[in-house]
Kinemage of the C-alpha trace (Angstrom):
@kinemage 1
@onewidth
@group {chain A} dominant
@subgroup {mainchain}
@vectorlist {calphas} color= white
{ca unk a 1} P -74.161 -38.560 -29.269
{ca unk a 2} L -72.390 -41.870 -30.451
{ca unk a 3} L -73.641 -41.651 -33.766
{ca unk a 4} L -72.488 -38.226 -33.826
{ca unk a 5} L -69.485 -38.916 -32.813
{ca unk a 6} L -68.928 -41.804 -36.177
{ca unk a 7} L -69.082 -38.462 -38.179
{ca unk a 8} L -66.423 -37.244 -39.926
{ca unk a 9} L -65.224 -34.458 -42.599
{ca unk a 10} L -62.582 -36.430 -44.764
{ca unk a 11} L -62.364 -40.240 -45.840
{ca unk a 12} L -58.928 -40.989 -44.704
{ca unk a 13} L -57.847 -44.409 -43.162
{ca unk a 14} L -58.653 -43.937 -39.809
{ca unk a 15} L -61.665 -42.471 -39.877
{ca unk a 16} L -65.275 -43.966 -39.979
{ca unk a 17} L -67.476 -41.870 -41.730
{ca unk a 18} L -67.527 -38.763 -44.014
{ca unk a 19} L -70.477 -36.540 -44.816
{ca unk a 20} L -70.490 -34.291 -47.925
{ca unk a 21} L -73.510 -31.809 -47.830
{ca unk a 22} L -74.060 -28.984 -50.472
{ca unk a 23} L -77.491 -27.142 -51.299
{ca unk a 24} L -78.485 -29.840 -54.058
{ca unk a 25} L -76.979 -33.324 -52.922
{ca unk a 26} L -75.879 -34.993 -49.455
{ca unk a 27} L -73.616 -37.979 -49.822
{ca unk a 28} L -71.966 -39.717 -47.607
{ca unk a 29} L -69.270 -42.677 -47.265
{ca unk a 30} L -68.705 -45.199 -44.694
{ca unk a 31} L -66.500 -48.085 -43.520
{ca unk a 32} L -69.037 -49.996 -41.716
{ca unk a 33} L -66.503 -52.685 -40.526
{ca unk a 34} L -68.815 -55.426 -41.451
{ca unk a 35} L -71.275 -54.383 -39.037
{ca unk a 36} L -69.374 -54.118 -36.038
{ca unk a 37} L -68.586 -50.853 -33.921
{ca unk a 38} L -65.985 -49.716 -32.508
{ca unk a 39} L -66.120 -52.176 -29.445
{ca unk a 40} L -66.579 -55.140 -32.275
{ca unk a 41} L -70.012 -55.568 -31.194
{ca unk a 42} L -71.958 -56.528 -34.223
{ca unk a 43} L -75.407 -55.010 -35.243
{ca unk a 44} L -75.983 -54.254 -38.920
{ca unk a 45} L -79.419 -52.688 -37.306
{ca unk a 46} L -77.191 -49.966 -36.154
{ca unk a 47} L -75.305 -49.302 -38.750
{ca unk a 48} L -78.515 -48.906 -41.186
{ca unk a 49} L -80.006 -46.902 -38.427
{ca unk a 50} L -76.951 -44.375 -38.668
{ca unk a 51} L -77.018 -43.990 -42.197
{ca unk a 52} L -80.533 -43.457 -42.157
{ca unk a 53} L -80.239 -40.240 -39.344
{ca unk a 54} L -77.825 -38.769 -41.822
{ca unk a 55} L -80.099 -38.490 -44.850
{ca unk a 56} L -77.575 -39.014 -47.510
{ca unk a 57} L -78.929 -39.828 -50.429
{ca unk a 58} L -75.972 -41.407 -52.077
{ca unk a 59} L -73.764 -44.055 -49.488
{ca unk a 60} L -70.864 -45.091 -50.438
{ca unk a 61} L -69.725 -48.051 -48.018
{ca unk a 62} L -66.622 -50.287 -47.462
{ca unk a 63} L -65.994 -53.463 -46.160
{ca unk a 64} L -69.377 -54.836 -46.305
{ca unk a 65} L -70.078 -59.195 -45.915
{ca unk a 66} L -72.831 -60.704 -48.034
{ca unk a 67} L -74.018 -64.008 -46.885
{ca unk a 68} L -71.040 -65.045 -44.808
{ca unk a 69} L -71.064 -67.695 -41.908
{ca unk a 70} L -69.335 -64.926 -39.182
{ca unk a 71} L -72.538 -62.715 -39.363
{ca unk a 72} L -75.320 -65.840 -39.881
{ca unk a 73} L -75.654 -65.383 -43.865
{ca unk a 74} L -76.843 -62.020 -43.209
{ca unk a 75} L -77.542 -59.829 -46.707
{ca unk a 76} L -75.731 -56.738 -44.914
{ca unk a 77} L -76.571 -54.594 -48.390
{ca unk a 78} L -79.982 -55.227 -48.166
{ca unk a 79} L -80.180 -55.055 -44.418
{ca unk a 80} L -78.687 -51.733 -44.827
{ca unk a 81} L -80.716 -50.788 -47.434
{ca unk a 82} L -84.203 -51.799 -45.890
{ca unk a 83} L -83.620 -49.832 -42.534
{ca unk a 84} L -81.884 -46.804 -44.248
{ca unk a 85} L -84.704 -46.145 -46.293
{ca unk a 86} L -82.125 -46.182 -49.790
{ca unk a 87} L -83.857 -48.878 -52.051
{ca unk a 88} L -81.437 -48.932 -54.973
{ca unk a 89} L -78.046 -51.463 -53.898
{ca unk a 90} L -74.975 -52.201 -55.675
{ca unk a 91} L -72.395 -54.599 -54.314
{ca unk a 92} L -69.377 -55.296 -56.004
{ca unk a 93} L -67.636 -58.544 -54.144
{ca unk a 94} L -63.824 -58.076 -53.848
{ca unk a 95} L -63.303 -61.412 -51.888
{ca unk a 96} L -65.180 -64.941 -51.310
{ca unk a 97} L -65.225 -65.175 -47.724
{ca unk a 98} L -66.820 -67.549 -45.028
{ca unk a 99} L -69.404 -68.917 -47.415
{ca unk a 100} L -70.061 -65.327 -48.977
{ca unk a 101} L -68.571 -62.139 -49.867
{ca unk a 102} L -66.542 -59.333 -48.507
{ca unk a 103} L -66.226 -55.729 -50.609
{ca unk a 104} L -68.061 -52.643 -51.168
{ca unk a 105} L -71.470 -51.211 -51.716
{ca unk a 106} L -73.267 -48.347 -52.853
{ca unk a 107} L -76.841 -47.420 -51.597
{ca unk a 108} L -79.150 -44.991 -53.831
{ca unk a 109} L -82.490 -42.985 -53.358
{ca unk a 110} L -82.502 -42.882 -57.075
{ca unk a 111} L -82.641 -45.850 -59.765
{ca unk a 112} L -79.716 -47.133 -60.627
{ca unk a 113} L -79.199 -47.179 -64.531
{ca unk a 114} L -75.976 -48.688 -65.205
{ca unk a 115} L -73.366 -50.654 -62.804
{ca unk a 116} L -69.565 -51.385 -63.122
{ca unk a 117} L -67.492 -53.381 -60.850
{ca unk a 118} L -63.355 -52.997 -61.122
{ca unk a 119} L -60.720 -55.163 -59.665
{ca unk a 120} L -57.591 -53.208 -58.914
{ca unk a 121} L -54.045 -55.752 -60.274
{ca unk a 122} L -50.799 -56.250 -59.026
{ca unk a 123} L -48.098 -54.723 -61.080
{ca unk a 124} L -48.032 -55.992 -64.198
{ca unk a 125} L -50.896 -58.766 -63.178
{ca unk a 126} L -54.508 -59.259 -64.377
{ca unk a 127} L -57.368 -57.923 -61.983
{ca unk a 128} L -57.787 -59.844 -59.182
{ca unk a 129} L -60.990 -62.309 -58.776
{ca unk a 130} L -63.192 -63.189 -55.768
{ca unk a 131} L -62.042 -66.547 -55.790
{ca unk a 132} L -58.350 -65.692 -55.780
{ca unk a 133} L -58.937 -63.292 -53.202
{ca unk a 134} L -60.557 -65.772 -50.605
{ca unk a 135} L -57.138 -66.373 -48.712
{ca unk a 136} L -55.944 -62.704 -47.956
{ca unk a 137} L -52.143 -61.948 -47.775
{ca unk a 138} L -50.429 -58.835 -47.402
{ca unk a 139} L -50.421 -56.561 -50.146
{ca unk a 140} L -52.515 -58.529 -52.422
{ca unk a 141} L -54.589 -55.927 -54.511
{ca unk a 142} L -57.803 -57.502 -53.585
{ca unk a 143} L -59.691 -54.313 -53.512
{ca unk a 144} L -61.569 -52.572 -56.484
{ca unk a 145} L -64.826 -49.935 -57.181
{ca unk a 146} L -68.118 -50.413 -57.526
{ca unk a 147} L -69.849 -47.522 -59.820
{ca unk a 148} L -72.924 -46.392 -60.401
{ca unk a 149} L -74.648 -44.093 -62.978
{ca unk a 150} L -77.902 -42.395 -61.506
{ca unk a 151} L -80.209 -39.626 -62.540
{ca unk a 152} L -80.631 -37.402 -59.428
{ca unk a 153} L -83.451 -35.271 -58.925
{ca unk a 154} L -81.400 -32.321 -57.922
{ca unk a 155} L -79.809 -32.747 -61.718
{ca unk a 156} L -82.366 -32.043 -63.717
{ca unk a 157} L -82.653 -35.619 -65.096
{ca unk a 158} L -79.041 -35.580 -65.994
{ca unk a 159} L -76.318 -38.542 -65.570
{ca unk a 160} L -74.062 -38.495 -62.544
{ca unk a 161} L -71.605 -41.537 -61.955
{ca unk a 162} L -70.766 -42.278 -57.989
{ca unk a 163} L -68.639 -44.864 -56.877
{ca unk a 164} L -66.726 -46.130 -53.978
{ca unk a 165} L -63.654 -47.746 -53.168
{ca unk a 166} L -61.382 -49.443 -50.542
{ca unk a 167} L -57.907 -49.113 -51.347
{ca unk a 168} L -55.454 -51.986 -49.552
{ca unk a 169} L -53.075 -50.802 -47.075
{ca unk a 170} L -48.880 -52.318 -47.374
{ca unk a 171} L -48.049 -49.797 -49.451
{ca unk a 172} L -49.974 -50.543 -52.524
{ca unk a 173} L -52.258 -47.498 -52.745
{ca unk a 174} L -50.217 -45.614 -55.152
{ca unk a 175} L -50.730 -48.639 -57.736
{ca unk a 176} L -54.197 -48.666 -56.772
{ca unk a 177} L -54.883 -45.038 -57.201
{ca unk a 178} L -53.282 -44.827 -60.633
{ca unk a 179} L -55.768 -47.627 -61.654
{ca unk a 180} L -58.656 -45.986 -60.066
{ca unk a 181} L -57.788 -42.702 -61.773
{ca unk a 182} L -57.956 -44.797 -65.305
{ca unk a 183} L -61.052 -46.382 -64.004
{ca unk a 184} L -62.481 -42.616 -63.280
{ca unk a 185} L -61.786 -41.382 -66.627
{ca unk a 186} L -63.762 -44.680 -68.273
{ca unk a 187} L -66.969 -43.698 -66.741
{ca unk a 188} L -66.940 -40.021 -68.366
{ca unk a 189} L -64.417 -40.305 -71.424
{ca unk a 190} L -65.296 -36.754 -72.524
{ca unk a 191} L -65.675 -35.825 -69.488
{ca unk a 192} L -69.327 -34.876 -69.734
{ca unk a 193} L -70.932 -36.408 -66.840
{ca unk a 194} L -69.640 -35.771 -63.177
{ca unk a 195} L -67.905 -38.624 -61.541
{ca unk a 196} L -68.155 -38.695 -57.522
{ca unk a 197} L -65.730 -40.808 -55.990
{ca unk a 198} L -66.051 -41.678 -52.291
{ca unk a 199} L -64.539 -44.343 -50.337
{ca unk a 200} L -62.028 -45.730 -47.708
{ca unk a 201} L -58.286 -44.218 -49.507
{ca unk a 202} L -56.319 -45.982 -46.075
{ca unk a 203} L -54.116 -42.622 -46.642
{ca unk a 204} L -53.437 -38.722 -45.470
{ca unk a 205} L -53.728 -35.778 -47.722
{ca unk a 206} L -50.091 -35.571 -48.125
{ca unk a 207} L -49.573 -39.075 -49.075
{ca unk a 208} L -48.725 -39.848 -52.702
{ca unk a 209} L -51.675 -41.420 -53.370
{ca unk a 210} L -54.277 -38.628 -52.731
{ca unk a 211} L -51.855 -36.105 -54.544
{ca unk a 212} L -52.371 -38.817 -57.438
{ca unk a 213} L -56.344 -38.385 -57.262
């Protein structure tokens, strides 16, 4: 089937959608495009409805609009999360766009405790901000994470951190990786609780970048 077809087995830039499933936790990631498919037809209905047939229970997603004129002010994260059937959002807004936001998104079956947003920065630059960001140009670093700390049911009540990220393509994904890797160890600095990191790496598994990770 189509929706089939969107699944994937590694988040790499040129694919759509990744599944992870093991015996206590399914979680997925996907680069919904802001809605649109692969025709550029947009209906955020859709994409809700194909997270929802894959019964993740963590979703990682990328390039996600909040309230922007192209898609009519639509809340995609709560669009998504209403017909998915995940009730817990986090959005973490990369860019000021068209009246609203652009960036990335987590949806949750389980409460979500804590929440961190991260701006990735230019070399030897500050993070980036929304507002900065509202212009793009190549290479600009306006990407970052958005992490969240949950309690799922398959843990026993213990803390897991999952995040997701969308790292920039012109050859800054090295940069970006190194930050995300510091960004990583913040969540867990002992290393005590398990940090799943999901997302949209625009790169190969031979590429610098994922060797970093």
């Amino acid at each position: 089937t189509h929706s089939l077809m969107r699944v994937c087995v590694l988040v790499v830039a040129l694919l759509v959608c990744a599944v992870c499933v093991t015996d206590a936790l399914r979680i997925m990631s996907y680069n919904i495009r802001s809605g649109s498919d692969i025709n550029n037809a947009y209906n955020i209905t859709c994409t809700g409805e194909q997270v929802r047939q894959l019964r993740a229970s963590l979703v990682g997603l990328q390039e996600v609009d909040q309230l922007t004129a192209r898609h009519a002010g639509d809340d995609q994260p709560a669009i998504l999360s209403r017909v998915s059937g995940l009730p817990h959002v986090a959005y973490g807004r990369m860019r000021d766009f068209e009246g609203g936001g652009y960036g990335v998104a987590v949806l949750s079956a389980f409460p979500i405790l804590e929440q961190r947003v991260f701006h990735y920065a230019p070399p030897g630059g500050k993070p980036t901000t929304p507002a900065q960001c509202a212009v793009p140009v190549s290479n600009d670093f306006c990407q970052g994470v958005v992490a969240v700390r949950v309690q799922p049911d398959e843990f026993g009540g213990r803390d897991l951190w999952f995040a997701t990220t969308h790292l920039g393509l012109g050859g800054g994904q090295f940069n970006e990786t190194v930050q995300l890797v510091e960004m990583v160890r913040s969540l867990s600095v002992d290393g005590s609780v398990p940090v799943v990191v999901t997302g949209d790496f625009n790169s190969v598994p031979s590429d610098a970048d994922i060797a970093e990770v």
